[in-house]
N, C-alpha and C positions, 0 to 999 in steps of 0.2 A: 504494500500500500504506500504510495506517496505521503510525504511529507506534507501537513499545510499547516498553515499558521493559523491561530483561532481566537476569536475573543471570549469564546464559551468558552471549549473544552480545554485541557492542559495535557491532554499525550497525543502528536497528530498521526503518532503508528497505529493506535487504535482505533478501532469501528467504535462510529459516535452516531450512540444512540440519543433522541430525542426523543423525551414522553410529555405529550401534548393533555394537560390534564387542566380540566375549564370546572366551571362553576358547579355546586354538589356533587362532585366527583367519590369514586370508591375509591378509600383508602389501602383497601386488600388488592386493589387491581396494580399501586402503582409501587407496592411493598412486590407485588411478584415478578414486575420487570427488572426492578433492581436487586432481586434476589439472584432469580435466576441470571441475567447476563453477567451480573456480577460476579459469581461464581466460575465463568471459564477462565479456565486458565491453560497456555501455552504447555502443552506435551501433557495435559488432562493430569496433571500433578500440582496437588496444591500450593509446590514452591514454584509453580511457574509463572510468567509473568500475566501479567491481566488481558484479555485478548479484547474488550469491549470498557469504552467508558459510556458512564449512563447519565446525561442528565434530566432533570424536569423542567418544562417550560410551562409559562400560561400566554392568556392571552396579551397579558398585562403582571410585569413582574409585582408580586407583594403575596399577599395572605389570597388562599382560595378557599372554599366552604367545601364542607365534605360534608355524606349521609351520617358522618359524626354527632357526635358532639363536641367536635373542635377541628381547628382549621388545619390547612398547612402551609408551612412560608416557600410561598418557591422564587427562587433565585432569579431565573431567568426569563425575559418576557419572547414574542416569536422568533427576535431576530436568533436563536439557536437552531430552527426549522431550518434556515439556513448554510446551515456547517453542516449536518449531519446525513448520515449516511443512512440510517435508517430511523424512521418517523413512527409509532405508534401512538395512538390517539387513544386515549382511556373512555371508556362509556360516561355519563350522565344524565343527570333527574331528565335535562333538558329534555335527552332522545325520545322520554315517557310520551311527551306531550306535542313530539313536533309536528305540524300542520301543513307546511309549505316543503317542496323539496327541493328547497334552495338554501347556500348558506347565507349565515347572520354576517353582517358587511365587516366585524372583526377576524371570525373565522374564513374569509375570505382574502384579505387582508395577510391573515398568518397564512394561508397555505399557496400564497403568489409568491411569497420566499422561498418554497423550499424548490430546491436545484432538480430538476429535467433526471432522470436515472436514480434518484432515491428511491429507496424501498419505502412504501408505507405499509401498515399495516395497523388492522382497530382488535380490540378488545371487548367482547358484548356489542354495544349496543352502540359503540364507534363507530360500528359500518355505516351508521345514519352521517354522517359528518364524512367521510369518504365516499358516500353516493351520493350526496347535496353536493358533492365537487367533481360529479363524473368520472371521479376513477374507477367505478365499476360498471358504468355502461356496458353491455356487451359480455359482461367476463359470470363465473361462478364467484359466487359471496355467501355468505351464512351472518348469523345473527342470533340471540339471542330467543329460543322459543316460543317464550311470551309474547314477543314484539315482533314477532312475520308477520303476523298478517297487517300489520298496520306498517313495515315496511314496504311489504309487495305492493300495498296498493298507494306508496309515492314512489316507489321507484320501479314501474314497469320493464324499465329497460333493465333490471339487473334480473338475471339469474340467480333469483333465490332457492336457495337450499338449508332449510331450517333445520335436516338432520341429521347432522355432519358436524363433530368438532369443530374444523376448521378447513380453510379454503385456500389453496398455493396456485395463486395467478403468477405468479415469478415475482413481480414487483411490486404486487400489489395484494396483502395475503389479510384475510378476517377469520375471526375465531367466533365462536358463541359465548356463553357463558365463563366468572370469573376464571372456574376451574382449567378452563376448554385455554384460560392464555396462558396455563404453565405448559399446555402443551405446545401452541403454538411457537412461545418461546424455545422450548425445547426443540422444537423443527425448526428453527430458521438458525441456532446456533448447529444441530446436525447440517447444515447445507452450507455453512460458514468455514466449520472447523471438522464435521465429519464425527462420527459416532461416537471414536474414543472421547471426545471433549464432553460431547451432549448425554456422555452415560459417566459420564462423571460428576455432572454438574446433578444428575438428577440420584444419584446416590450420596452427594452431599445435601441434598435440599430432600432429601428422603421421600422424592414420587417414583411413579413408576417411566421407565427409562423411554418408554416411547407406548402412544395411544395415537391410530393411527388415523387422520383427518375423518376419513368416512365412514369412523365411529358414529350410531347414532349418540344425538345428544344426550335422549333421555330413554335408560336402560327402566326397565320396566320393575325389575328386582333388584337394583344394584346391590344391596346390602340383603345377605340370606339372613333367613331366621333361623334361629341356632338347631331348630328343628329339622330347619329344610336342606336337603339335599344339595351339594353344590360341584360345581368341576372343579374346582383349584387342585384338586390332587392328580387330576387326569393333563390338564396344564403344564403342570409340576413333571409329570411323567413324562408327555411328550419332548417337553424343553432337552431334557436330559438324550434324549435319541434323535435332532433334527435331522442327523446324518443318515439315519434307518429309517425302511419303510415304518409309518405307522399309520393303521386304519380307522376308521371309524369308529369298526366294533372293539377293536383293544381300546382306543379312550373311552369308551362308555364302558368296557367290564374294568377298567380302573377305578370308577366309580359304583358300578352293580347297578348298572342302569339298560335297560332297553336301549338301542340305540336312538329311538324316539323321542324317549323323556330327553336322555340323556343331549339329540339336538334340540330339542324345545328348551331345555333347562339354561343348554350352553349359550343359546341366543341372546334372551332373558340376562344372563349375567355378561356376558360378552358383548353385546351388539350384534355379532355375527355371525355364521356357519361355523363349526369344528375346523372345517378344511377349510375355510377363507383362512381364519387364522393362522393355522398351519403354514400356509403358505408363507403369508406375511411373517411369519416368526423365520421361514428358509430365507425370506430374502434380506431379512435384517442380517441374518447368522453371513449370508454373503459378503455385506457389506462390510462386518468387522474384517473378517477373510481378505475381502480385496484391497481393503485399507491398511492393513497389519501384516500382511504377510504377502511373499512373492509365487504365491501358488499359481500355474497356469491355469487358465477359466477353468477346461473343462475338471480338475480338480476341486475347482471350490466349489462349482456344481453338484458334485458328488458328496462333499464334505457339508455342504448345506440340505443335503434332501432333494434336490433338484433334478439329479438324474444326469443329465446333458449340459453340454455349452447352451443349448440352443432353445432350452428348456430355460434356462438360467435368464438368457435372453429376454426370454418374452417377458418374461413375468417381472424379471428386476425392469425392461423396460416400463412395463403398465404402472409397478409401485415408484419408480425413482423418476422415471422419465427420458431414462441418457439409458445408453449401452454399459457393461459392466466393464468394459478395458479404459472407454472415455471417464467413467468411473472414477476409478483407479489412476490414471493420467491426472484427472486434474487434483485427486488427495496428495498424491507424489508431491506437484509444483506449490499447493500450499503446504505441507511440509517445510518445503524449502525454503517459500519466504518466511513462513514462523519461525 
């Protein structure tokens, strides 16, 4: 990364984040930006050096009102939108009640600062304030469950999807709910720095390492009753053998379930199919593979459960995006400049 000189920030080797937080804003939402990016660190080792500085802006620097009962002083007014590399916009009361889908002439104001190739991305109920400025026209978005339908009907042109964690336009990415931005944050630091950083940071902030976007939002059982039957030990089983076949029916007599129950059960606590999962668990196992080690494709294919190069292909294509060697190429070059 270039060197630049900043009136905000103070390290200009690092990604400088900007968290855009306005009036009645959530306090949990702007405690988990600066947890989580706060927490990478260079070679995924807690002596290593900070890979991301974080500040808070508003619209107007001083005291801002929270769902609290007490404020918070932030430092910086928009002109930080400017400097930074990546933009997150925190939710507020405001989104509850908005009427027109167009931004307030402050918010509009702050977001002609920020520089052409910034990343933005909202938190909850932020997406309202990133489609009031047209960055989602056209694209996939999500939001907050509550508040679709009073989204879709000011922002026609977006692509709503209320049930989904979160949304990766490349430069322009929304999450749903508080919860739904530790993960987001968690994926944009994995596409930053690559898995080792982002299973690092989510083993010191004690979540789970990766939930993956097309998660529905709201699982139906998330939390079993101490009575009820659950998969975690079938989960538990499979993790242990991604490299072996496993079926269906052995995760469900993991559990002493029908295979039935056992997919009705796993949805219900999961979001999704036994084998979506599965899957998504081979191509993660890939990706530490292709980032950590020098194995040729068609071996980490085998070593993840894959089967083939070509098997490997499709599927890391569908979940990643990219090929698994361009993969791997570009975790090499940042390597190199970290």
């Amino acid at each position: 990364m270039a060197m630049r000189s900043s009136a905000v920030f103070s390290h200009p080797a690092r990604h400088r984040v900007a968290v855009l937080a306005r009036e009645m804003t959530l306090p949990i939402e702007l405690g988990i930006v600066h947890q989580v990016f706060g927490q990478a660190r260079a070679g995924a080792s807690v002596g290593g050096e900070p890979l991301y500085e974080v500040v808070t802006c508003a619209l107007r620097a001083g005291r801002v009102r929270t769902d609290g009962d007490f404020t918070v002083n932030v430092e910086h007014g928009p002109e930080a939108l400017a400097e930074a590399d990546t933009v997150i916009v925190m939710s507020s009361y405001e989104d509850y009640e908005q009427q027109e889908p167009a931004l307030s002439a402050p918010l509009a104001g702050a977001f002609a600062r920020i520089r052409p190739g910034t990343r933005v991305a909202s938190i909850c109920t932020g997406a309202f304030v990133l489609a009031s400025a047209g960055l989602l026209d056209g694209r996939v978005a999500t939001t907050h469950w509550r508040y679709a339908d009073r989204f879709a009907r000011l922002f026609p042109r977006v692509e709503l999807d209320a049930n989904v964690l979160y949304s990766d336009g490349g430069d322009v990415l929304t999450s749903a709910g508080c919860a739904a931005g530790i993960d987001l944050c968690l994926h944009m630091i994995r596409r930053d720095f690559g898995m080792a950083v982002a299973n690092d940071v989510a083993r010191r902030t004690v979540v789970p390492p990766h939930r993956e976007g097309g998660q529905a939002q709201y699982i139906r059982h998330p939390v079993p009753q101490p009575s009820s039957p659950s998969t975690a030990i079938a989960r538990a089983w499979a993790l242990q053998r991604l490299g072996e076949p496993v079926t269906l029916g052995q995760m469900a007599a993991q559990e002493a379930m029908s295979v039935r129950n056992f997919t009705r059960r796993f949805r219900d606590e999961v979001g999704t199919t036994p084998m979506n999962w599965l899957t998504r668990q081979r191509v993660e196992r890939a990706r530490e593979l292709l980032e950590e080690s020098d194995l040729p494709v068609d071996q980490v294919a085998e070593q993840a459960g894959l089967g083939t190069a070509a098997n490997l292909r499709k599927h890391f294509h569908a979940a990643v995006g990219t090929s698994p060697s361009t993969y791997r190429a570009a975790f090499r070059e940042l390597d190199t400049v970290a």
